[in-house]
N, C-alpha and C positions, 0 to 999 in steps of 0.2 A: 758782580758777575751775574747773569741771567741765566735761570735756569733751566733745565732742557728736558725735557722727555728721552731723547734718544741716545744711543751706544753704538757709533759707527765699530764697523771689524775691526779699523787699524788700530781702536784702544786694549784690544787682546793682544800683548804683546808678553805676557807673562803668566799663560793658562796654568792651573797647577793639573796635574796627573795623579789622580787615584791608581796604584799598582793594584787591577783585581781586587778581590779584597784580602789584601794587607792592609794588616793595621797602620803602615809605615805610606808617606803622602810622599811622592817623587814628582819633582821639581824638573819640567819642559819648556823653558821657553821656547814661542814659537815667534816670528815675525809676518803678522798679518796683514794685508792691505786690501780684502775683497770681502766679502761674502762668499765666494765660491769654499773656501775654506772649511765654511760648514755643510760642506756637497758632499764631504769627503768620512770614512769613519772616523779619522783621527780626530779632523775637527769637529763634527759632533759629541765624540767622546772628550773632547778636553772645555770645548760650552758648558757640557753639563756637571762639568767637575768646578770649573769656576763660576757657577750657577749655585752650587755649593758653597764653596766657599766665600761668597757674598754671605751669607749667614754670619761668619764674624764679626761682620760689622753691626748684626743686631744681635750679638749676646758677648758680653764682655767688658768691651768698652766702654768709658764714663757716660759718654753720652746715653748709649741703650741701656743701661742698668739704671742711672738716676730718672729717665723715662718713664720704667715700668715699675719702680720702688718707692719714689720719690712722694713726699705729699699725701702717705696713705695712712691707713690707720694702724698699719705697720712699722713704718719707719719716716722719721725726720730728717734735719739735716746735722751733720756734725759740728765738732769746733771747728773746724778747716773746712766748713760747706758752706760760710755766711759767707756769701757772696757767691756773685753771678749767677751763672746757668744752676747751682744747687739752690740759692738762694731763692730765685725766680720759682721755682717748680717747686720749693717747698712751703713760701708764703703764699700762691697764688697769685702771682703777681709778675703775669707772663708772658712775655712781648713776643712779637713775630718774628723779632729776630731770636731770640732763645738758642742757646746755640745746639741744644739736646734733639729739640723736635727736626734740627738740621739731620740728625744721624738717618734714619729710617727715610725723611724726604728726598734725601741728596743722593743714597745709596740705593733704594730697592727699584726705583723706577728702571736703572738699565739692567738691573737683572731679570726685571720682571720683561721688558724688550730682549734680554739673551732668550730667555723661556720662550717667549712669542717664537723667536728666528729657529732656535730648535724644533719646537714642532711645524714651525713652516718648513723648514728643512729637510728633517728625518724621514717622511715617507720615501724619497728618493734616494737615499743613501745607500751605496752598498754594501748590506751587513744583512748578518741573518737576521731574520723576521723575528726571532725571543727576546734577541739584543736589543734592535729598536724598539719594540715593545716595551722595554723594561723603562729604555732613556725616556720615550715620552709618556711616560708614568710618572721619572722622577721629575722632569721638567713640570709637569702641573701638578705635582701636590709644591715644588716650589715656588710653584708662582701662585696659587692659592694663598699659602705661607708668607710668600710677602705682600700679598697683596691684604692678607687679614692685619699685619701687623700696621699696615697704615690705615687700612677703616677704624680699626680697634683706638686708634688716636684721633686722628682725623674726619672722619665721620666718610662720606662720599668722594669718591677720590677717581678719575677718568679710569673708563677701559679703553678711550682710543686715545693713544699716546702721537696721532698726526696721520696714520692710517687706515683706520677702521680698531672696532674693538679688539682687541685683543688677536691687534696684528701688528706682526713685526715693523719698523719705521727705521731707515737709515739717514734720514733727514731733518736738519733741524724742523722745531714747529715748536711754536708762540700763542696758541691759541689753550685753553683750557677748559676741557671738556666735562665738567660736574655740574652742570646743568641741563635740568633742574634736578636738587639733590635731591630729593625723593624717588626719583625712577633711577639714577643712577646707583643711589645705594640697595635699588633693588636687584638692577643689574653684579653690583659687585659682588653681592652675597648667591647670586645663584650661578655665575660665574666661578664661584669661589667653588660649591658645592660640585656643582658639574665637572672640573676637576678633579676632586676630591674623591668622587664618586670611581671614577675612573682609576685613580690611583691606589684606591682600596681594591678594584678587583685586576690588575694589572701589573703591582709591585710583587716582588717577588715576595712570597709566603711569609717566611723566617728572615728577621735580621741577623746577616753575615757574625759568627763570635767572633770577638775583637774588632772591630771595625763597626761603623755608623754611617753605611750604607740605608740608603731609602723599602721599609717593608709595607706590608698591610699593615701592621696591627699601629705603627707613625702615624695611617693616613685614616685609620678609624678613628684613632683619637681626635685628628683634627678636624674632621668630619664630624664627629660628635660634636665637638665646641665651635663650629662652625653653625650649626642649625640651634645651638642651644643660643648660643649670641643673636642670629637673628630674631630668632624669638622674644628678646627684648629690644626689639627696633622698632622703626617703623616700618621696617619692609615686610615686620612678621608675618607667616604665612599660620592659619589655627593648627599644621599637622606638627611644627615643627621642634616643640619640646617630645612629641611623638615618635618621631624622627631620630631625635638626640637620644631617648631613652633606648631606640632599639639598635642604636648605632654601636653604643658604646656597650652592652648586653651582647652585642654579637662579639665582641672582645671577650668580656668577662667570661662569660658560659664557653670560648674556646680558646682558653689559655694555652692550652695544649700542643695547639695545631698553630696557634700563630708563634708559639716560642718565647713565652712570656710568664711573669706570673709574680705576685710579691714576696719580696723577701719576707722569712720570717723574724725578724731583728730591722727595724727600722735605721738604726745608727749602722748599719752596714751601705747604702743607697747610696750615699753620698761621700761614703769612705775615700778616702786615695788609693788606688792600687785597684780597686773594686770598681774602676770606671763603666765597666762595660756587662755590668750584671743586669740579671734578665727582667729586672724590675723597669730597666732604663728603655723604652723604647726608640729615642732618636736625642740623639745631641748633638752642638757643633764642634764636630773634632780638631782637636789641635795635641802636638805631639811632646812629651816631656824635652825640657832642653834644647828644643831645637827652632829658634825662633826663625829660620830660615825658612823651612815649609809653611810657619804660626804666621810666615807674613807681614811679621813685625820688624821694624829695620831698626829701631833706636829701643830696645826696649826696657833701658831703664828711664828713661824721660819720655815714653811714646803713650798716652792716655788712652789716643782714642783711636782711627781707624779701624784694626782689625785685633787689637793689643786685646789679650785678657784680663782686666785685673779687677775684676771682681773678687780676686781672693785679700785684696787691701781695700777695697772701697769702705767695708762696714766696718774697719779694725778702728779699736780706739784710741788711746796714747798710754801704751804700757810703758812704754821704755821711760827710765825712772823715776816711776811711778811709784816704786818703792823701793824707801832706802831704810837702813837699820845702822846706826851709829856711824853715819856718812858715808856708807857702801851701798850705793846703789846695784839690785838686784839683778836688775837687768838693764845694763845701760845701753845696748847696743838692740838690733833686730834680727835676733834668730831666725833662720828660714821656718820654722814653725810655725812663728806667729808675724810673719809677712809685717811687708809696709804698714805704719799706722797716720794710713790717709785721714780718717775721720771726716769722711763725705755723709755716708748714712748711721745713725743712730737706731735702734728700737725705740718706741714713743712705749711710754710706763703702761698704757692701755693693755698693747702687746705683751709685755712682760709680765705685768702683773693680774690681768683677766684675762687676755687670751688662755697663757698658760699659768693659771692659777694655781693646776691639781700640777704640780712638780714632783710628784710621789707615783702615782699609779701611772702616769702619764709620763714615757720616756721619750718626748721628743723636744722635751725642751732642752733637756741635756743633750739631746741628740745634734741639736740646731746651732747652740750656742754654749760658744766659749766662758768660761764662770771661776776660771782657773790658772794661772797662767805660773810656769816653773821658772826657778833660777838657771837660765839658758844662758849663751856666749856664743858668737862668733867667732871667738878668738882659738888660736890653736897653739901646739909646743908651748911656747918658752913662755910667752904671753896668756898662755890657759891655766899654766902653772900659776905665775902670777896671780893671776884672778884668783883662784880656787884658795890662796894663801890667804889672800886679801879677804874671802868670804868668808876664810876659818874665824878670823880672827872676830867677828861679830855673829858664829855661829852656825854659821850657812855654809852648806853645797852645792853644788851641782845637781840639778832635781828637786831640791826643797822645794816648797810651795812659797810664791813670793805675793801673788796676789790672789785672793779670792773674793768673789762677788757672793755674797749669802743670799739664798731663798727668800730669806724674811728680815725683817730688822731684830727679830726675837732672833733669833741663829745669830747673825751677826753681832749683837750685844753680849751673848753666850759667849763664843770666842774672843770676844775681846778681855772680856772678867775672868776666862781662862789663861790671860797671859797670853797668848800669841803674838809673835814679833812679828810676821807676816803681815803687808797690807789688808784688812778686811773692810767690807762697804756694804750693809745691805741697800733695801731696793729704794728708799728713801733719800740713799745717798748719788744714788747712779747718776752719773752725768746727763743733765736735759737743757736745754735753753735758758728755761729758769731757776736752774740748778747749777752754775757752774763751778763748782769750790774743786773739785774731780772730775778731772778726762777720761774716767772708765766707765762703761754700761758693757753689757753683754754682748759680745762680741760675735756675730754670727760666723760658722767656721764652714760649711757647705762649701764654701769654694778653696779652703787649705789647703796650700800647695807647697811642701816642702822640698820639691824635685827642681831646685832653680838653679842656676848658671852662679847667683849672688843677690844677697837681699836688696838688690834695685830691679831682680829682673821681673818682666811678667810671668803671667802662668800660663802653664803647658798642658794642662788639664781640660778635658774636653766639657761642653756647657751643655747640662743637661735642660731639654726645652721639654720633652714631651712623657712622663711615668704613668705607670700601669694605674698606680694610686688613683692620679688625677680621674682616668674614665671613669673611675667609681662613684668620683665626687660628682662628675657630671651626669651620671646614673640618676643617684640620688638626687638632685636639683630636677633634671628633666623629671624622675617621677614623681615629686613633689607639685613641682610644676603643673602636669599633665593629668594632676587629680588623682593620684593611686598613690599617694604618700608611705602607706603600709610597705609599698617594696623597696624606698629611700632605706627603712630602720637595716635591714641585714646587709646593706652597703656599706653605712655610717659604720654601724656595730664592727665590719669585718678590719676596719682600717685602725678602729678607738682597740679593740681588742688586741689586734699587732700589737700597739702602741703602748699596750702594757709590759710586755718581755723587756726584759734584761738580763744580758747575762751574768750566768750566777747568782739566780733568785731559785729558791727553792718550788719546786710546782706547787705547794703549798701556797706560800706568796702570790704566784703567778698567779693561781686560779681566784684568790681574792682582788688582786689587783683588774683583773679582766671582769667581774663580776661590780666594780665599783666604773671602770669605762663604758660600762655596758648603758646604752642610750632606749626609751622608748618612743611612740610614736604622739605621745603629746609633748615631746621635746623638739621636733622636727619641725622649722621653719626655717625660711630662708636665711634669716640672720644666725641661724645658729649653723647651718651647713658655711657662712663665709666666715664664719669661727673658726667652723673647721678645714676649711681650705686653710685659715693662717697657720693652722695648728701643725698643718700637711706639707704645706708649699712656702710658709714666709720665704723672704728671701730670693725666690725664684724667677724674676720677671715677670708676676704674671697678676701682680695685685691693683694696681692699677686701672690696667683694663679690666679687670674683674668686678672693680666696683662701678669705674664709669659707663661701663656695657649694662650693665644691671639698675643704671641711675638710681646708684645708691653713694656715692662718694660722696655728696655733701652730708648727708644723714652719719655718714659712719665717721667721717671728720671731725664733725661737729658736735655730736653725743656726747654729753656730758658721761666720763667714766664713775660709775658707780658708787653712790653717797659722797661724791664729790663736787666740787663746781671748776673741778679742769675737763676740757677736751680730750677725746682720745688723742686726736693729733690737736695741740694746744699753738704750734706755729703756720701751721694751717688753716686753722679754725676762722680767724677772723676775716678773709678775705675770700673764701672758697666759694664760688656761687656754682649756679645750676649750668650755666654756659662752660663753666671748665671740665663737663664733662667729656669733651673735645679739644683737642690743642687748637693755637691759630695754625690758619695755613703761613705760611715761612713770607717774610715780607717779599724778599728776591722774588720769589714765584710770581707775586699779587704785582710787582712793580714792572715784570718782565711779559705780563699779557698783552697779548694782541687781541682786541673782541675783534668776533669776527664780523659785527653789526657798528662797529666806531666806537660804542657807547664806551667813553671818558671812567665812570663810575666801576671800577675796580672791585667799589668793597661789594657788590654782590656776589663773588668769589668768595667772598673770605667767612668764616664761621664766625656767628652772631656772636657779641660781644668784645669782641676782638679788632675792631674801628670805632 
């Protein structure tokens, strides 16, 4: 199949509806066959709700999570990731057809064409002047948004989809406009910004409570990490870590007024229940239980499209994984502890240096799972059962059946104490070349206990953009921009959270903040993307973090400390300096039409990758 730029109207045949802001997503089909349709409020208003919800398809799904996770100096592949598209993206070893790189190419192009047709649309509409206002605010911070998400992989990517730049197109078109990619990824980044810009002073002030509605303080953040990224291009302009440092500062210094601000308890952020706290500045919402609004039609066999299941992608293989006198502990998959896909692993780098200080530092507890209880699906008569069956070799309901120890000193401890319990320290964790154990630390950030049945996906909305994050780009931009001194009380204010736990004496607290606490000859770059892991593992966002900053091969490769393993050890040997960019998708490369004759294809396609 050949692939297209354009979204004729008659493909909006199932617009979703935002009810105001309710939390709760109302389900309109409409049947289209015009354009005119977006003449109208309703159909402006239902463009930019499924301008929205195209975001699903880049946070959740297998393909956009192994995208932005995969291959890093965070995370590997699992037992159940050797092969294919996990395989491919975690050895380096990564073909045009890839089916991952397919998610964000195949999908953002026509939303990024709905955006174009709403602001071609909207000034003639009949609605009050605030309304419109707001919708073509949210239409270009989303199409910024998608449009970063495919530079951030891709490298230069057409603003004219058949039309003119960043004008709407109802027609097919074959031609492919990334040439020459230097001026064009100059054009995407200031495209990207001039949006952006717009969006920050246009959106409405405060994000809607309960609901994940488009605000200022979403579109500073990406504003901010939109001029910090270029800054490591080639389209870099000299103001732009300048740019970034005062972007994300005009957040920080007014917390207040944008309705924002960090928790103080880190393991709260990312809680369930806690979705919509005011650390979270924008996410892609999706509704407990209800995969009807979520989108999703099959959703215990549905992976990819709009499915969330990031809360099974990083699980390992608990389920009887520990047995005591032939009673496995937990034989079945509690909705607690979700599917155990075994796609992405933590690489030991991660575990073991990232988060090394596992004492004053509460985000490794925070992040990952290290524990796992004697749980059941089972109910009545059949529960009873079990609970008899666990008596008889000691165990209940709630005991502790596996634990992953801090150290292998801890772990040898508990075992010389007797414990029946599964124990492993970190020596034992499951890796590539380790595989005697399918347990490592289980990232839990996406845990979703609210499901229909342990096959279904999750209903939990995906957090893209946090307060934290500006901070960290604070700090980089001023490190960057030669005033490193104003990075330390960024770093410091995030390492300091990071101390609390609840139920530690202020005593404790104030030594525990007093050992996080960072100076200014600790401040360089590799140590702030320490602490972005420390901040954000897990969150889609390591990837491009490193290949934006052409630092992925250096951070893959690095030997970990007094060792001769790689941080990432199944990446290491194939990673070159070209995979700082995916290929462009073979269909695209095999579907152009030059507009010159010229036969020669691969001048499209990003070096290395022919």
């Amino acid at each position: 199949m050949k692939t297209r730029y354009f979204i004729k109207a008659i493909l909006f045949s199932a617009l979703i509806m935002f009810g105001g802001c309710k939390k709760a997503l109302e389900e309109n089909p409409h049947t289209v066959f015009t354009t005119d349709y977006f003449k109208t409020a309703e159909g402006i208003q239902s463009a930019i709700n499924s301008a929205y919800s195209g975001l699903r398809y880049d946070y959740g799904p297998i393909g956009a999570v192994l995208l932005a996770n995969m291959g890093t100096d965070e995370f590997t592949f699992g037992d159940q990731g050797n092969s294919g598209q996990t395989l491919e993206l975690g050895t380096y070893q990564i073909p045009p057809t890839n089916g991952s790189i397919l998610t964000p190419w195949n999908r953002n192009y026509s939303n990024i064409n709905l955006c174009n047709a709403i602001l071609q649309f909207a000034p003639n509409v009949t609605m009050g002047d605030q309304a419109r206002n707001v919708i073509m605010a949210e239409a270009r911070y989303l199409r910024a948004h998608y449009y970063l998400l495919l530079v951030e992989q891709f490298g230069a990517v057409p603003l004219d989809l058949g039309s003119g730049d960043l004008v709407f197109t109802d027609v097919a078109f074959f031609g492919f406009n990334r040439l020459p990619t230097s001026d064009v990824l100059k054009k995407d980044y200031q495209a990207m910004i001039t949006d952006l810009i717009f969006a920050s002073q246009n959106l409405p002030v405060v994000r809607p409570t309960g609901a994940f509605k488009l605000s200022q303080s979403a579109a500073l953040h990406l504003l901010s990490k939109v001029y910090l990224y270029r800054a490591y291009s080639d389209a870099k302009e000299s103001s732009d870590f300048n740019n970034a440092y005062k972007t994300a500062m005009e957040l920080i210094n007014n917390k207040a007024k944008y309705g924002t601000d960090l928790l103080p308890d880190y393991s709260q952020i990312h809680k369930q229940g806690n979705d919509y706290n005011r650390e979270v500045l924008f996410s892609i919402e999706r509704l407990p239980l209800n995969n009807a609004n979520n989108e999703v039609a099959s959703p215990g066999t549905e992976f990819a499209n709009k499915a969330n299941i990031a809360n099974n992608l990083f699980n390992c293989n608990y389920q009887n994984a520990a047995t005591v006198g032939g009673v496995s502990l937990i034989d079945d998959r509690p909705l607690q502890y979700g599917r155990p896909l075994r796609q992405l692993a933590p690489t030991s780098f991660l575990v073991n240096y990232i988060f090394a200080d596992k004492l004053n530092d509460s985000r490794y507890d925070a992040s990952f799972r290290t524990m796992w209880r004697v749980a059941t699906l089972r109910t009545g008569a059949d529960l009873e059962t079990f609970k008899a069956k666990l008596a008889t070799v000691g165990f209940a309901i709630g005991d502790t059946a596996i634990y992953l120890a801090p150290t292998d000193a801890r772990a040898t401890q508990l075992k010389n104490a007797g414990k029946k319990y599964k124990i492993l320290g970190p020596s034992e964790f499951w890796s590539n070349q380790n595989k005697t154990n399918q347990l490592y630390p289980n990232l839990k950030k996406y845990d979703d206990s609210v499901r229909n049945n342990f096959q279904d996906a999750s209903g939990r909305p995906f957090i893209v953009a946090k307060l934290s994050e500006v901070y960290l780009i604070a700090a980089e931009a001023a490190l960057q921009d030669g005033h490193p001194i104003d990075a330390v009380p960024l770093i410091n204010t995030l390492r300091e959270r990071a101390a609390f736990r609840a139920n530690i004496s202020a005593t404790d607290l104030a030594t525990r903040k007093a050992a996080m606490t960072i100076t200014l000859a600790q401040i360089n770059l590799d140590f702030i993307l320490d602490e972005r892991s420390r901040e954000l593992c897990g969150e889609s966002v390591r990837w491009p973090d490193l290949a934006v900053r052409k630092k992925l091969v250096e951070r893959v490769k690095t030997l970990n400390q007094g060792t001769s393993t790689p941080h990432n050890p199944d990446g290491a040997p194939n990673v070159k300096d070209f995979h700082n960019l995916r290929p462009i998708p073979q269909d695209q490369i095999f579907s152009i039409v030059d507009p010159t004759g010229d036969p020669n294809r691969n001048k499209y396609q990003n070096p290395g990758y022919y």
